[in-house]
C-alpha positions as a printed NumPy array, in Angstrom:
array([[-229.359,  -80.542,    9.741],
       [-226.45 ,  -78.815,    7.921],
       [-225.414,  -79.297,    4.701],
       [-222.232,  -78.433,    4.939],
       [-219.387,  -76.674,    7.14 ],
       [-216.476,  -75.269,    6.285],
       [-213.254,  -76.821,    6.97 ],
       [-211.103,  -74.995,    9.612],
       [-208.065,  -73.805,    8.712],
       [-204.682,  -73.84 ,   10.727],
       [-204.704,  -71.353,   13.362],
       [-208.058,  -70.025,   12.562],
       [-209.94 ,  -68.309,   14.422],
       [-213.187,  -70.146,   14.93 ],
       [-215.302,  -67.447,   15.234],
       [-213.9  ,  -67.066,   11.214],
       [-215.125,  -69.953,   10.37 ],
       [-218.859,  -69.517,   11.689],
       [-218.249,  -65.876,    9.648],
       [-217.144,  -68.119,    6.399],
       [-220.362,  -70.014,    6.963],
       [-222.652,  -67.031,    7.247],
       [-221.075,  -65.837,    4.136],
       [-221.276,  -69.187,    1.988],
       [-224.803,  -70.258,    3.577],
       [-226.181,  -67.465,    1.341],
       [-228.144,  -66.456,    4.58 ],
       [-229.056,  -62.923,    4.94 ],
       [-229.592,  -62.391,    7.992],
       [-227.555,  -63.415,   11.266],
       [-230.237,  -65.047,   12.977],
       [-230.875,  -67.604,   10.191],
       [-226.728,  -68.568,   10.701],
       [-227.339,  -68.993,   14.112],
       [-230.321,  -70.798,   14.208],
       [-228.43 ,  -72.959,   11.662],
       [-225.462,  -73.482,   13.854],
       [-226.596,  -73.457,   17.399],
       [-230.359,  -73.737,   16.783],
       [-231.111,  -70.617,   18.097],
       [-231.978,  -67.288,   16.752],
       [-229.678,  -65.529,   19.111],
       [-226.401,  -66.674,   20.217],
       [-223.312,  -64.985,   21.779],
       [-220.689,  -65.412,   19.212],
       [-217.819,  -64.171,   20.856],
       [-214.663,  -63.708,   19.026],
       [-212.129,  -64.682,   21.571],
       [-213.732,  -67.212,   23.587],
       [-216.991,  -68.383,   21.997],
       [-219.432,  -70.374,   24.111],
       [-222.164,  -73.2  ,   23.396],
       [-219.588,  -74.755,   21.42 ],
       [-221.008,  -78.308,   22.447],
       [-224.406,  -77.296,   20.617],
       [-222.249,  -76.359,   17.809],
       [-220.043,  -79.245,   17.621],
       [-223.34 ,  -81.558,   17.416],
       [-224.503,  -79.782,   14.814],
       [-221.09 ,  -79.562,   12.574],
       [-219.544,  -82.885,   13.478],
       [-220.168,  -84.752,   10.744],
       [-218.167,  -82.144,    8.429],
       [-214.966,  -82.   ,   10.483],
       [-212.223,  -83.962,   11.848],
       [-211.645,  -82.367,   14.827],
       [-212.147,  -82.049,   18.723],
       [-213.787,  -79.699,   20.94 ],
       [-209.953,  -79.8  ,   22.844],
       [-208.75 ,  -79.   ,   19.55 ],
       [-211.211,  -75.893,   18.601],
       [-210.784,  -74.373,   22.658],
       [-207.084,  -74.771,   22.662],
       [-206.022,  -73.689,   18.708],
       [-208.786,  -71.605,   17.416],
       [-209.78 ,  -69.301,   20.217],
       [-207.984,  -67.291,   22.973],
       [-208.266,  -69.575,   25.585],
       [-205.115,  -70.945,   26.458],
       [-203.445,  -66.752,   26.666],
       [-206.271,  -65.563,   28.434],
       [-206.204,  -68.677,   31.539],
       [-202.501,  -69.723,   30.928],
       [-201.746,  -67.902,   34.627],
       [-205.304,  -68.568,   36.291],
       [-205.985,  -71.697,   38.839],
       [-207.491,  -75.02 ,   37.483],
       [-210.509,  -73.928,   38.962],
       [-210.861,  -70.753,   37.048],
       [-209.417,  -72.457,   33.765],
       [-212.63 ,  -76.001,   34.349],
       [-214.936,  -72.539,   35.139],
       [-214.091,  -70.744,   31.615],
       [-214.115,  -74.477,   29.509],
       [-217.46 ,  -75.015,   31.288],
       [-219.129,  -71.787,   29.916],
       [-217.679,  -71.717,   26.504],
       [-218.775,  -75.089,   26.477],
       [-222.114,  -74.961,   27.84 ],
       [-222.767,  -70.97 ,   27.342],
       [-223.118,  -68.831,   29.798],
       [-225.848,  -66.78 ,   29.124],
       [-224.058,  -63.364,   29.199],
       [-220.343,  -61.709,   28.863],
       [-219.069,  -63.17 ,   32.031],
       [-217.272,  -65.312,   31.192],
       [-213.997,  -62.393,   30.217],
       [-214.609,  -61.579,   34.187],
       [-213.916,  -65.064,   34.936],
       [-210.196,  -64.696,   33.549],
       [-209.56 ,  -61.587,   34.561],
       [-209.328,  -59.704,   30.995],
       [-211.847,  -57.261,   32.414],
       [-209.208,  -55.886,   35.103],
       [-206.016,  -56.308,   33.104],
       [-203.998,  -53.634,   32.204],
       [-203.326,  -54.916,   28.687],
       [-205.312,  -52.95 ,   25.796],
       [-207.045,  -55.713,   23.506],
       [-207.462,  -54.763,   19.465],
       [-209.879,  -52.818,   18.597],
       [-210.35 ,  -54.484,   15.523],
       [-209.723,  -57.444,   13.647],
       [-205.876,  -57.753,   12.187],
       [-204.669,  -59.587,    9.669],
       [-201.082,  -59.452,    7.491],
       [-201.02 ,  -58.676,    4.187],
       [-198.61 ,  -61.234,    2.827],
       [-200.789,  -64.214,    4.979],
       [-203.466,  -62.609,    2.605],
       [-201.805,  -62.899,   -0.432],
       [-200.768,  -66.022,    0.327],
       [-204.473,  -67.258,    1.464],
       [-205.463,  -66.207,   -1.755],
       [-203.538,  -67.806,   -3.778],
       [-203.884,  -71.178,   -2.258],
       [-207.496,  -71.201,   -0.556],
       [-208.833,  -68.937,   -2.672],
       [-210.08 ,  -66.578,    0.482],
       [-208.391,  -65.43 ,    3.639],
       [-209.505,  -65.865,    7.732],
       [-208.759,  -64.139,   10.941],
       [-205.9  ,  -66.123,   12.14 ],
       [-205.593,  -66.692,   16.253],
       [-202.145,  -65.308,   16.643],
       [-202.918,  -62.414,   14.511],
       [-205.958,  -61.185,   17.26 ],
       [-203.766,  -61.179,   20.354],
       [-203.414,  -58.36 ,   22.441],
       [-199.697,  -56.981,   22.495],
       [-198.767,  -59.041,   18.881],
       [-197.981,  -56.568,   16.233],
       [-196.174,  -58.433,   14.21 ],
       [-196.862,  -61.697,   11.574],
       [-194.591,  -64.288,   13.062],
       [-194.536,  -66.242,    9.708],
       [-193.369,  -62.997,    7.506],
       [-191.938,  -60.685,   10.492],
       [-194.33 ,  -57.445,    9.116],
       [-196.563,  -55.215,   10.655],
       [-199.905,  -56.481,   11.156],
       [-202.904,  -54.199,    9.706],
       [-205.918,  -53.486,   11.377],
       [-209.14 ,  -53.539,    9.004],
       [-212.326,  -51.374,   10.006],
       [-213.901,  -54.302,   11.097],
       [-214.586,  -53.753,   15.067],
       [-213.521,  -57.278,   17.272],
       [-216.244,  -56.242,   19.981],
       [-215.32 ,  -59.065,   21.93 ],
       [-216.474,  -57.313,   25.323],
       [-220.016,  -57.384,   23.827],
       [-222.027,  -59.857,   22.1  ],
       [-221.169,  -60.187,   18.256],
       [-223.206,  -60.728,   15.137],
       [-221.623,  -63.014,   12.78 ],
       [-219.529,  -60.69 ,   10.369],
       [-219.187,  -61.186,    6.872],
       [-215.225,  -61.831,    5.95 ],
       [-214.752,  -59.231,    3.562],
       [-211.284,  -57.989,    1.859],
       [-209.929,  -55.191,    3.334],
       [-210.177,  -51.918,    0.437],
       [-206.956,  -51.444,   -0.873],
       [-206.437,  -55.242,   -1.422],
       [-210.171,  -55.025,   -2.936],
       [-210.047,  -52.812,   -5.385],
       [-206.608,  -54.41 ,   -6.49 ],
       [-208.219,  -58.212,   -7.191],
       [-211.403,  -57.085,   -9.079]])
């Protein structure tokens, strides 16, 4: 049993929140945060559309306030990468990232694999949301709108969006990454 979970933010990415728990677990290794969170020492932890989410939700439950609808449809990608597929296609992708699916299929099931448009590279974030999360939350996270392909620009403070050397991967299976401040902003706070 847990002892804790972080709260999820608005618009947050979930897979930032399983990389805020990895980071305040004190765990050092990956396979300790996900045998923690889906009780299992290897999990795909996808960034965009994350699966076994029912494992996870039994496990984190008693620390949040929210849904499974609410976690598929605001923090991932779901609803942009099935918003033009059939019903069929959308129950099909719900199904594994509820469930799992045992592999990377699940970004042939919506058709991301033959699209045409080019997906970050790496995770992006805007520099005044970071201020901003600092000086509220005391930390930042990878917000959802932030990691969409074609979105360049922070719709709260109409600037560019920065990409950090942090690689989204989201083709492949991920390791929980730790949510670290990008350089420049680094060496600034300490």
């Amino acid at each position: 049993m847990l002892a804790f979970f972080p709260s999820i933010y608005k618009d947050e990415l979930l897979y930032s929140v399983l990389a805020r728990y990895h980071k305040r677990s004190g765990n050092l290794s990956n396979k300790h945060s996900t045998l923690d969170l889906f009780g299992k020492k290897k999990a795909y932890i996808i960034p965009d559309l994350p699966t076994d989410l029912e494992i996870l939700l039994e496990k984190v439950n008693p620390f949040l306030n929210s849904s499974i609808d609410e976690w598929i449809n605001y923090h991932t990608l779901y609803n942009y990468y099935t918003n033009f597929t059939s019903k069929e296609i959308k129950q099909s992708v719900r199904n594994k990232m509820l469930y799992g699916c045992g592999n990377t299929s699940l970004h042939y099931s919506t058709g991301q694999m033959a699209g045409t448009v080019k997906e970050p590279m790496y995770f992006r974030y805007c520099p005044n949301c970071f201020e901003e999360d600092i000086q509220v939350n005391g930390e930042t996270y990878w917000r959802t709108y932030h990691q969409l392909p074609s979105v360049f620009i922070c719709l709260k403070h109409s600037v560019l969006l920065r990409d950090l050397s942090l690689p989204i991967g989201s083709r492949r299976v991920c390791k929980i990454k730790r949510h670290n401040r990008p350089k420049a902003i680094r060496r600034r706070l300490y």
